[in-house]
N, C-alpha and C positions, 0 to 999 in steps of 0.2 A: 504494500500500500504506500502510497506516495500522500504528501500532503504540503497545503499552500497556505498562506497568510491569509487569513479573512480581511480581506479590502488591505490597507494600508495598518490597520492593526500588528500586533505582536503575536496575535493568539493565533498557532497554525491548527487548520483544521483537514482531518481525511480526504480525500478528492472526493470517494464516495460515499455519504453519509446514510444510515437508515432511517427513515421516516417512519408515521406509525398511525396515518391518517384511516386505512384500510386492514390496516396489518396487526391492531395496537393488542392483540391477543397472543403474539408471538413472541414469548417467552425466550425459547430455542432461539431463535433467529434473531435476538438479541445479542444472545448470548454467543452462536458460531462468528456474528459483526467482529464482536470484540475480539474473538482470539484471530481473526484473520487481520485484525490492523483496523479496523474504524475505531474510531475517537468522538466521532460528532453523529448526536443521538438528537432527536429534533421531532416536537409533539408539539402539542397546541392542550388549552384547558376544555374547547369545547368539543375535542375528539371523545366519544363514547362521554361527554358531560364529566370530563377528569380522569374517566378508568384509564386512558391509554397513560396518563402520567401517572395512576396507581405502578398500571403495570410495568411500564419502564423503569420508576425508581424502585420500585421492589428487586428488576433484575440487576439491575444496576449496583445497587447496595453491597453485592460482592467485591470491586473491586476499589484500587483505591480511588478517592473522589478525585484527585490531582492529573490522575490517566485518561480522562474524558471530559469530553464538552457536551455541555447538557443544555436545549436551547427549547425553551416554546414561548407559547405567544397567546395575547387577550385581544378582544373583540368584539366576538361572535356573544349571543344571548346565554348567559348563567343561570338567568330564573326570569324567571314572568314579571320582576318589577321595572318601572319605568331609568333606573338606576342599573341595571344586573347588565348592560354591554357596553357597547362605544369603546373611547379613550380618554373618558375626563379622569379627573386625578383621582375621584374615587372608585372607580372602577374599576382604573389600573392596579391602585394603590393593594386593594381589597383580592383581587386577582392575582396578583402576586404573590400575596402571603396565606392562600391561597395554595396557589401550585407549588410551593415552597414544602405545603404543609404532606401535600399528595406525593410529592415526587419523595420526600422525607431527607430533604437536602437544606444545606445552610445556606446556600446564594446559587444562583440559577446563571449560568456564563456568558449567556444569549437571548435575552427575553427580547420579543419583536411585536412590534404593532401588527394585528394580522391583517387587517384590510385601514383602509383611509377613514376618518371618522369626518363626516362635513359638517356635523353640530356640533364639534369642541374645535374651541380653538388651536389652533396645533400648538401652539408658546406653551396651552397649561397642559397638554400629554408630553410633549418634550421636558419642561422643568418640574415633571410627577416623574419621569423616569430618570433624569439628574438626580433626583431625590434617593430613589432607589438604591444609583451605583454609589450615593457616597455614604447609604447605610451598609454598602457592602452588600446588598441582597442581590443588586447585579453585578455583573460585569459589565458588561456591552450590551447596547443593544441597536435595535436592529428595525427596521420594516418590510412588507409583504405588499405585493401588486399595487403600488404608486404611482404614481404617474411622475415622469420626469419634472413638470413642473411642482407637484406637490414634492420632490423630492427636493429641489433648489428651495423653495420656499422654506423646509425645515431644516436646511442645511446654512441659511444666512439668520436663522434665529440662534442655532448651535452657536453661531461665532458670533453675532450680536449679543449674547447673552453669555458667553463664554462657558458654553455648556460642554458636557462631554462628547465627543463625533457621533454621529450614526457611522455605524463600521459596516451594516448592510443590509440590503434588496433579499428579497426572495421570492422570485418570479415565477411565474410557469413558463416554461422553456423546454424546448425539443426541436427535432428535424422538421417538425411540424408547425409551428407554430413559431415563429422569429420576433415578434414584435418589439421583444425589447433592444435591437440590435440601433434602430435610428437612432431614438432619442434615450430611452432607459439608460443604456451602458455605456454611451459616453459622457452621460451627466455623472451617474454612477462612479466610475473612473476619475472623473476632475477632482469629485470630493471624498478619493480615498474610500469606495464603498465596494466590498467586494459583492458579486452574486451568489445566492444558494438557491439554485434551482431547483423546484420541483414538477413533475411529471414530467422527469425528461424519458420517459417509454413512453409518451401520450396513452396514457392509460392504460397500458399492454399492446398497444397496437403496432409500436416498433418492437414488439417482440415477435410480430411474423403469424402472431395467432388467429388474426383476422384475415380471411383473404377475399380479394374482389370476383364478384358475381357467385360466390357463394354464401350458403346461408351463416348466420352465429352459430358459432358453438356450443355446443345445448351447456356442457359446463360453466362455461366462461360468465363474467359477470354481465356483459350484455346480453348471452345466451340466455341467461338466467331472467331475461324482462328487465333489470336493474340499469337500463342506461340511463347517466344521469346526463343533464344539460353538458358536461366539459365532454363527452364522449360523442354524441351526434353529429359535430363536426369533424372529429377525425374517423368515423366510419365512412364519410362519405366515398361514394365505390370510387369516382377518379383520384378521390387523395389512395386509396387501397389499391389502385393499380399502381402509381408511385412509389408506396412501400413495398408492389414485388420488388422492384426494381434495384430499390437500397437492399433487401434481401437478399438477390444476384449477387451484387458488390460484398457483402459481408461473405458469402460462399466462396468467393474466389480469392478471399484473404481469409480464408478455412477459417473464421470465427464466427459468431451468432450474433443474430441482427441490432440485438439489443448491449450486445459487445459496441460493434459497430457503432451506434446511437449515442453510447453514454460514450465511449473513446471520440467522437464529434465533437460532445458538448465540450468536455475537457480541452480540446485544441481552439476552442474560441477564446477570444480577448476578455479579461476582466472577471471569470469564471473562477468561484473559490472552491466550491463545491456541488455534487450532483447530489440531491434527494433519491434513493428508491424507497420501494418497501420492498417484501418478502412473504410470501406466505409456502415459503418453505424453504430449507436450509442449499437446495441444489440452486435455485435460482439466485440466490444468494449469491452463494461461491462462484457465479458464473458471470454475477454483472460486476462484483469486484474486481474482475480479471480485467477489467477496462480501465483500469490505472496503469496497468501495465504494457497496456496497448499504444506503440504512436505511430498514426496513420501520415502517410507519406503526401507531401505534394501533390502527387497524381494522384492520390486517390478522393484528394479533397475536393483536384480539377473536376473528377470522373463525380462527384455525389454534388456537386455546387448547379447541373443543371436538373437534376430531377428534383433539389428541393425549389428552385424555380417555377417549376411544372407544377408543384405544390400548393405556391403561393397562391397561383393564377387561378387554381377551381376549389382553393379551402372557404368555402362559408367563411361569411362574418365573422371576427372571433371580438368579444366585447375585451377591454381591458380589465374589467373587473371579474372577467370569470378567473 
């Protein structure tokens, strides 16, 4: 396992990191992360309503706390009162200590805004989470699908108010899906912000498990009736005849497509870390192997026009999905 600086920070983090948004039941697959080289473990409070931060710090708790980066993030609704989401100061604040108490940890190394709040002021979630890092209860923290301008906007309050940096972005990002390449990532870049992408498999679907003009796979989670809103636009059948195509390409450099995908995300500009998850230990050990992967010149030439072909018949994609 290889690993990079989160944005202009100190703190290095795994190239591939496990998420736990789908996954947050997997105990095991925690745990093979760990002995194979990941470091950076990354949940949210409103996954499974906290379980997925039960279950992480519970697996967790084994090793020592100094060998791991522990990161999630507030937002999303915690209970039915008018108070229980957003990112005002009590929300955050309350959230925190909170997931502090779930994950059963002293300070949390990466707590991240999870979506944009438009009803608080950003000055009072930025100087609530100033607060945090100088009780120690964070380290760093961080934001989730922003928009380049709300990212400049919170990043001249940091220095107007001489607050501690945003070290970083966590976008959704894949072969599929490029948006943050315009504007995201080289705002990003200017202010020291690394990326922590997630869905970079677009849901499974650079995994090769879907394929065009035939039906879903009765297993599979779209097979299953569960297609949620982020999955509709990458089944569309002309992006699936595209992904044969990157499919070919990962055959002829004898790795798996989802090798192939995560070893992309990695050789882009500004990239700290790839999100997966796992719902089992073999998938695991096989998208790890994409740290180790570096794809040549010509193979970047050879994939730069099919995700072209991509762009041209991918459906709408909102920024806030």
């Amino acid at each position: 396992m290889n690993y990079r600086h989160l944005g202009n920070s100190g703190l290095k983090v795994s190239e591939i990191g496990l998420g736990s948004w789908l996954t947050h039941n997997e105990t095991e697959s925690i745990h093979r992360a760990y002995d194979l080289g990941i470091n950076f473990f990354d949940t949210a409070n409103e996954y499974g309503q906290g379980e997925a931060e039960r279950v992480l710090g519970k697996a967790l708790h084994r090793y020592p706390r100094e060998s791991y980066v522990l990161a999630t993030k507030a937002y999303f609704p915690m209970g039915d009162g008018p108070n229980d989401r957003g990112l005002s100061r009590k929300h955050i604040i309350e959230q925190c200590n909170a997931s502090l108490k779930r994950l059963g940890v002293d300070y949390i190394d990466l707590y991240q805004c999870h979506r944009f709040d438009k009803e608080t002021p950003t000055e009072e979630t930025l100087l609530a989470l100033e607060d945090l890092v100088r009780q120690g209860k964070i380290l760093y923290y961080g934001v989730s699908q922003w928009s380049a301008a709300q990212i400049t906007d919170a990043v001249h309050i940091t220095n107007e108010r001489n607050l501690h940096p945003i070290v970083s972005n966590q976008p959704v990002y894949n072969m599929i899906v490029r948006q943050i390449e315009s504007e995201i990532v080289p705002v990003s870049k200017k202010h020291g912000m690394g990326q922590i992408v997630f869905s970079p498999l677009a849901q499974g679907v650079l995994t090769g498990k879907y394929k065009p003009d035939e039906d879903l796979p009765p297993q599979s989670r779209a097979g299953k009736g569960q297609i949620n809103y982020l999955m509709k636009s990458y089944l569309d059948n002309n992006v699936l005849k595209q992904v044969a195509k990157l499919e070919d390409v990962a055959g002829e450099l004898n790795i798996g497509l989802s090798q192939l995908a995560l070893a992309w995300i990695l050789r882009q500009p500004g990239i700290s870390s790839a999100i997966v998850g796992a719902s089992n230990k073999h998938q695991l050990e096989e998208n790890i192997k994409a740290s180790e992967i570096e794809l040549t010149h010509d193979v970047i030439e050879e994939i730069e026009p099919i995700l072209t072909e991509i762009d041209r018949v991918l459906p709408p994609w909102s920024e806030n999905d």
